[in-house]
C-alpha positions in Angstrom: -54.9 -22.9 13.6 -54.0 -26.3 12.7 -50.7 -28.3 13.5 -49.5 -28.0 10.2 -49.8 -23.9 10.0 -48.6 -24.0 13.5 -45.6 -26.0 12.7 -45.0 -23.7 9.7 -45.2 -20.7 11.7 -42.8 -21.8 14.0 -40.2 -22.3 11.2 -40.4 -19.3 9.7 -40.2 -17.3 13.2 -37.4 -19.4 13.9 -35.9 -19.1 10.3 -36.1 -15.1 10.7 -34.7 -15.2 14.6 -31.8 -16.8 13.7 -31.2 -13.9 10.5 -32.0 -11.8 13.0 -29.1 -12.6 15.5 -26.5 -13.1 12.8 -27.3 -9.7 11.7 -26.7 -8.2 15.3 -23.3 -10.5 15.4 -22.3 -9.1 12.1 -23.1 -5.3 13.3 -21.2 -5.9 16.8 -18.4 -7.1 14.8 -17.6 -4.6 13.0 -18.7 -2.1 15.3 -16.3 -3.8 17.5 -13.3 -3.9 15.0 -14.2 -0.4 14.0 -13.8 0.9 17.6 -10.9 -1.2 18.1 -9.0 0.3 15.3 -9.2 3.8 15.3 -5.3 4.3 16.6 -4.6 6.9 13.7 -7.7 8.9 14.0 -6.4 10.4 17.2 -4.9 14.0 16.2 -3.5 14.5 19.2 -0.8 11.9 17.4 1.1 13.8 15.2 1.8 12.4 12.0 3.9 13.9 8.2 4.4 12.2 5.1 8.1 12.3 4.3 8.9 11.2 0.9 11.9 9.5 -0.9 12.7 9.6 -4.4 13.2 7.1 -7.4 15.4 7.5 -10.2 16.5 5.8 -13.2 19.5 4.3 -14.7 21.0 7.6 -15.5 20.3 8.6 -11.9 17.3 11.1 -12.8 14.4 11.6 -10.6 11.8 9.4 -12.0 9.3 10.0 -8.9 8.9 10.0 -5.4 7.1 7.9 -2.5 5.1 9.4 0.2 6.4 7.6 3.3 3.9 8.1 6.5 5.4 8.9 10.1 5.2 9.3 13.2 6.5 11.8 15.8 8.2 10.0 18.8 8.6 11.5 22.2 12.3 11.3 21.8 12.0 13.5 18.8 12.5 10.5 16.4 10.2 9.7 13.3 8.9 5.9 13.0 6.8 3.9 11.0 3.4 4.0 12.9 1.2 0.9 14.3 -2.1 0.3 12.7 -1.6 2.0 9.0 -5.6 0.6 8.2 -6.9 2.9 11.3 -6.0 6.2 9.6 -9.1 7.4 7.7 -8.4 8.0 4.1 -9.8 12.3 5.5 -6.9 12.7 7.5 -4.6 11.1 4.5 -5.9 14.5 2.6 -5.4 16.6 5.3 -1.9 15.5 5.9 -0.9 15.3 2.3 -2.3 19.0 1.4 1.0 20.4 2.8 3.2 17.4 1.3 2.0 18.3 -2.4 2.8 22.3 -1.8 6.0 21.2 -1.6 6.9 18.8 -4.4 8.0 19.7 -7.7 5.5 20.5 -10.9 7.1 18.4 -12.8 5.4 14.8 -15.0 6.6 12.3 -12.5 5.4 9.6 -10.3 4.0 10.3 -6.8 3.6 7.1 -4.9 1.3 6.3 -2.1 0.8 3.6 -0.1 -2.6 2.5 1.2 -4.4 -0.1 2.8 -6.9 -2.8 2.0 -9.5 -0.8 4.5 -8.5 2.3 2.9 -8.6 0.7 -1.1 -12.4 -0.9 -0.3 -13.5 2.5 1.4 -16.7 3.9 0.0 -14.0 7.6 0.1 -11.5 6.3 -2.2 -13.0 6.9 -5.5 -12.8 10.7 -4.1 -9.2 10.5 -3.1 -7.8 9.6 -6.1 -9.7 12.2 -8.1 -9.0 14.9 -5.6 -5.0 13.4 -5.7 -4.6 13.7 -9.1 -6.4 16.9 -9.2 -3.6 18.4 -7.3 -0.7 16.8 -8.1 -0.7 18.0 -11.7 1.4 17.3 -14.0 2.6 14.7 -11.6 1.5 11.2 -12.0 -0.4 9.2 -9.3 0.3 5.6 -8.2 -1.4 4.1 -5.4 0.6 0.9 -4.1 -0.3 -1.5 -1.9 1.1 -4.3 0.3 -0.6 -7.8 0.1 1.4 -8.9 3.2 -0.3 -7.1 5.8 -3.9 -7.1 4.4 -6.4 -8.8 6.7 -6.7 -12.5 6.2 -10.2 -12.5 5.2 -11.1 -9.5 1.8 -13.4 -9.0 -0.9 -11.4 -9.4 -4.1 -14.4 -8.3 -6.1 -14.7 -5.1 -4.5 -11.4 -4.6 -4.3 -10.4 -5.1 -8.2 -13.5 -2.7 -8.9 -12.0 -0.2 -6.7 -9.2 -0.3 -8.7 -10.2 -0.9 -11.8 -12.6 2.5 -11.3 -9.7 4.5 -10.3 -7.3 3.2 -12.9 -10.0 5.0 -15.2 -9.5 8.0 -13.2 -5.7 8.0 -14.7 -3.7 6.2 -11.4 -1.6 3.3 -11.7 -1.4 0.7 -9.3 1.3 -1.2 -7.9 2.5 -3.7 -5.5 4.7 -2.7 -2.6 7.2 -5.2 -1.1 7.4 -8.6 -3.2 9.7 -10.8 -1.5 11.2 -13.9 -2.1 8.6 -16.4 -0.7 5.9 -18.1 -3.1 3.4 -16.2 -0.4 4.2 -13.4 -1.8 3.4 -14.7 -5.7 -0.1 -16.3 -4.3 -1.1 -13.3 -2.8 -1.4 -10.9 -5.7 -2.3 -13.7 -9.0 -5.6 -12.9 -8.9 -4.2 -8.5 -9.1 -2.1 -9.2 -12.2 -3.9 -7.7 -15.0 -4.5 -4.6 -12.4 -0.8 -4.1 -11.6 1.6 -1.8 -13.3 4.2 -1.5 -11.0 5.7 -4.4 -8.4 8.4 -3.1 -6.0 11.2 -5.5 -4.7 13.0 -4.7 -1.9 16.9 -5.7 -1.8 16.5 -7.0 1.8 14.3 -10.0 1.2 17.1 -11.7 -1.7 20.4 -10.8 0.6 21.7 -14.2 1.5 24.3 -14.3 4.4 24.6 -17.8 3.6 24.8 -19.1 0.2 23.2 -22.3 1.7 20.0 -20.3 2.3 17.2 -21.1 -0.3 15.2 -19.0 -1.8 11.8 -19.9 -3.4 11.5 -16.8 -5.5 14.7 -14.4 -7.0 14.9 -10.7 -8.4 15.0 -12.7 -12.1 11.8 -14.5 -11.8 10.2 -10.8 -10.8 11.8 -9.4 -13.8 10.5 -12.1 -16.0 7.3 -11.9 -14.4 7.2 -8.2 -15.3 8.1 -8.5 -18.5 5.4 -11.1 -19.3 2.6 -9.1 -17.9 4.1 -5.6 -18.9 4.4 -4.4 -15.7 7.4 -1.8 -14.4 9.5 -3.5 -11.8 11.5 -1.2 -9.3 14.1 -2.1 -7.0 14.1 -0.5 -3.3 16.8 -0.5 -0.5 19.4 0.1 -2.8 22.3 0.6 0.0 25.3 0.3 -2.1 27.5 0.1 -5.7 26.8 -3.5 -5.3 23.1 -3.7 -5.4 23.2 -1.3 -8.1 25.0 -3.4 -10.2 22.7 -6.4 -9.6 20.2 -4.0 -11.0 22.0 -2.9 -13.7 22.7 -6.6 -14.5 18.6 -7.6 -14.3 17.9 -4.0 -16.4 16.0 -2.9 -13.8 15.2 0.5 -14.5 13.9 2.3 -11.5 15.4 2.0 -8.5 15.1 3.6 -4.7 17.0 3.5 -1.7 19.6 4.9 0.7 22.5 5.0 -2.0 20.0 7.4 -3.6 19.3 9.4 -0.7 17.1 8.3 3.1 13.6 9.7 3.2 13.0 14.0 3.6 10.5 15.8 5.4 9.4 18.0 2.2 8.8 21.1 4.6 12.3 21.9 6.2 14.1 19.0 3.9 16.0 17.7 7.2 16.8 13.8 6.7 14.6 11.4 8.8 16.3 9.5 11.7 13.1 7.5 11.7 13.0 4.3 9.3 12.7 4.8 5.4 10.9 1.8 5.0 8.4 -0.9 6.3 9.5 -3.7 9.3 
């Protein structure tokens, strides 16, 4: 063997060690995150959808959102920790009892998943086996940009959504606030959206000093430019109905409407209706 071929030898052995060992980092790392994120796949943690519903302008029941809890020692329902750990299997399995007891009427059902949960080689099959038995309801899948991890595929993301708009869902955007974050993070989902929630809490000023990058008009403009439905949640009171009567904002959802229900014994939820 000559010096040269020697020399080349060495490079590619080295060239394929170092694929080799960013391979087994990229494998540990997930395995790693994988293991470290399983909260929700424990069954021993008892979890129900309860859901709350939307209406329009008239006050009719326009749809309903599945909200996911938790059962707290103290006999309390809560929000749980780590919403990407819970495996888009158990999602059916908890749902299956929620759908029994909804209505068979053409409204919205809305779910909220995460960007784990979206990118999942599974969803394709949720969707089609959620529509399959929600009939003649509709199904929107929503998501919230805000919590997603801080590194995501957007390719594989928009064609996971893209493929199930096909299937007949909509998508929309949960929780838009009033922070120019909140615009950057879904530009690139615009011509996927057709919904974009805003929540009342995030444009109540207790100072009318306070400055906000973003109000509920430049959403509605923004919805109307792009054809998307805009929906108002924690509406709490006449006033914040008004406002949305004033921006001719047609669906709205919150406490003044009624707090989330457990579907199966349709007992009130002293746990909290909506995200911290």
């Amino acid at each position: 063997m000559t010096l040269n071929q020697l020399e080349i030898y060495l490079l590619w052995t080295t060239l394929i060690l170092a694929i080799a060992f960013m391979v087994i980092i990229i494998i540990y790392y997930w395995y790693s995150r994988k293991s470290s994120n399983n909260y929700l796949e424990n069954n021993e943690i008892e979890l129900r959808y309860f859901i709350q519903k939307q209406v329009d302008y008239r006050g009719d029941v326009t749809g309903y959102e599945c909200l996911l809890r938790q059962h707290n020692p103290d006999g309390s329902w809560s929000l749980p920790q780590k919403l990407d750990s819970l495996p888009l299997q158990r999602v059916i399995f908890l749902l299956q009892d929620t759908f029994k007891a909804l209505p068979e009427v053409p409204i919205t059902l809305s779910i909220n998943l995460e960007y784990d949960q979206i990118v999942s080689p599974d969803f394709r099959y949720f969707v089609r086996w959620a529509i399959a038995n929600i009939d003649p309801m509709h199904l929107s899948v929503e998501y919230t940009p805000k919590y997603q991890p801080k590194r995501i595929n957007k390719w594989l993301f928009r064609r996971r959504i893209r493929q199930a708009r096909k299937y007949g869902m909509t998508f929309g955007i949960d929780n838009v606030g009033s922070n120019l974050s909140d615009l950057k993070s879904i530009e690139w989902l615009l011509p996927e959206i057709d919904a974009l929630k805003c929540s009342m809490r995030d444009f109540r000023k207790k100072d009318s000093s306070v400055w906000l990058d973003l109000n509920l008009q430049f959403w509605y403009k923004l919805s109307q430019e792009h054809h998307i439905n805009l929906i108002l949640m924690g509406v709490e009171n006449a006033e914040d109905e008004q406002l949305a009567q004033q921006l001719k904002i047609g669906i709205r959802q919150g406490y003044l409407f009624g707090r989330p229900i457990d579907p199966d014994n349709e007992e009130e939820t002293n746990g909290k209706a909506q995200r911290d």
